[in-house]
C-alpha positions, 0 to 999 in steps of 0.5 A: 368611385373616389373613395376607390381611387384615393385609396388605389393612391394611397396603397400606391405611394405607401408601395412606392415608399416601401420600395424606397425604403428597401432600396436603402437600406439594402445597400446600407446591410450589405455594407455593414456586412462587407466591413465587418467580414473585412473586419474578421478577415483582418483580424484573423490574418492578425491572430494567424501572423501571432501565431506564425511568429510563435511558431517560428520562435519554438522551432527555433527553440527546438533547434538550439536546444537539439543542438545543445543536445548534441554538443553534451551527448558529443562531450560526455562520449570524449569524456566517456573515452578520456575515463575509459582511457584513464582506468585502462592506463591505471591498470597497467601502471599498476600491473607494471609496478606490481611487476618490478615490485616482485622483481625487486623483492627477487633481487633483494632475496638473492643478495641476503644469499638467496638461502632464505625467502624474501618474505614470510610465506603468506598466511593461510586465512586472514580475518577482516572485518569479523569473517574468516577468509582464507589468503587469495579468497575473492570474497574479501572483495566487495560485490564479490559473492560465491557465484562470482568468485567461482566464475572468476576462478573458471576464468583463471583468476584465483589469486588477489594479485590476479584480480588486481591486474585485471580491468573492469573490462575483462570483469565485465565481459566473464559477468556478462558471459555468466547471464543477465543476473549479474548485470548490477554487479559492478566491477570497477573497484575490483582491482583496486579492492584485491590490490589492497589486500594483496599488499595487506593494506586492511586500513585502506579495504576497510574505509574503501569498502565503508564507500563502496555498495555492491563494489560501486561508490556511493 
């Protein structure tokens, strides 16, 4: 009987250890969790306002640099009108001069006594460049070839001088009308090109077309 009862004493102070020792240290782990959760939850709030910063510093990037977009595509269409603008004045200028050239080759004939001719009638072929042309022939232009000399014939420019007062405009619309085929073709030299042949100015076709593919400048 006394065994029995020191070892029901025994088992009951061991319990009542136990549960002491349960009773502290559960509060201890709860504790440690509840910081080291406060821990990670500030620790992501810091890594997410790095990355909010970031964030707001591209779209800020993004925002001066559609900006900068802007202003160029805005600078290259004004400069875009300013050349177009350029080429057409150039165009006329140079049918006006050629207009009061003749007028002035006119007069000049008609004070020598109107008998003879200003100036010598035009020969019928002309050789430039080792090939064979005859005078008004559009090929002599570079980026001209039969197709497109016959197209522009149709459309009423067959002569040098017609070719010379006609802008890249015009060029570009009897090209575009002739199909899609003759979208590389470049006109822009065109004009000035037959310009210079029809003032016989063979030195000057010759080093211009020497920096010209396909009637564009290299």
């Amino acid at each position: 009987m006394i065994f029995a009862h020191i070892f029901l004493h025994s088992a009951s102070a061991t319990n009542d250890y136990l549960v002491g020792f349960l009773l502290c240290i559960i509060p201890f782990i709860l504790g440690w969790l509840a910081a080291y959760a406060y821990y990670k939850v500030g620790a992501l709030r810091e890594d997410n306002a790095a990355l909010t910063a970031k964030v707001n510093d591209q779209t800020n990037e993004i925002t001066q640099l559609r900006m900068r977009i802007s202003a160029l595509e805005a600078d290259v269409e004004t400069r875009d009108k300013q050349l177009h603008k350029v080429k057409d004045d150039l165009i006329m200028c140079e049918s006006e001069r050629n207009a009061l050239r003749e007028q002035v080759g006119d007069k000049a004939g008609a004070k020598a006594g109107g008998a003879k001719t200003v100036a010598a009638a035009a020969p019928k072929t002309i050789t430039f460049n080792g090939t064979k042309y005859k005078w008004d022939d559009l090929k002599i232009v570079e980026g001209i070839g039969p197709k497109i000399a016959e197209m522009l014939n149709n459309a009423g420019i067959t002569t040098w001088a017609q070719l010379a007062v006609t802008s890249p405009y015009q060029l570009r619309e009897i090209l575009d009308a002739g199909g899609p085929q003759y979208n590389v073709a470049v006109p822009d030299s065109w004009p000035h090109q037959a310009d210079l042949a029809d003032k016989e100015d063979w030195d000057g076709l010759k080093k211009l077309q020497e920096e010209l593919t396909g009637g564009r400048a290299e």
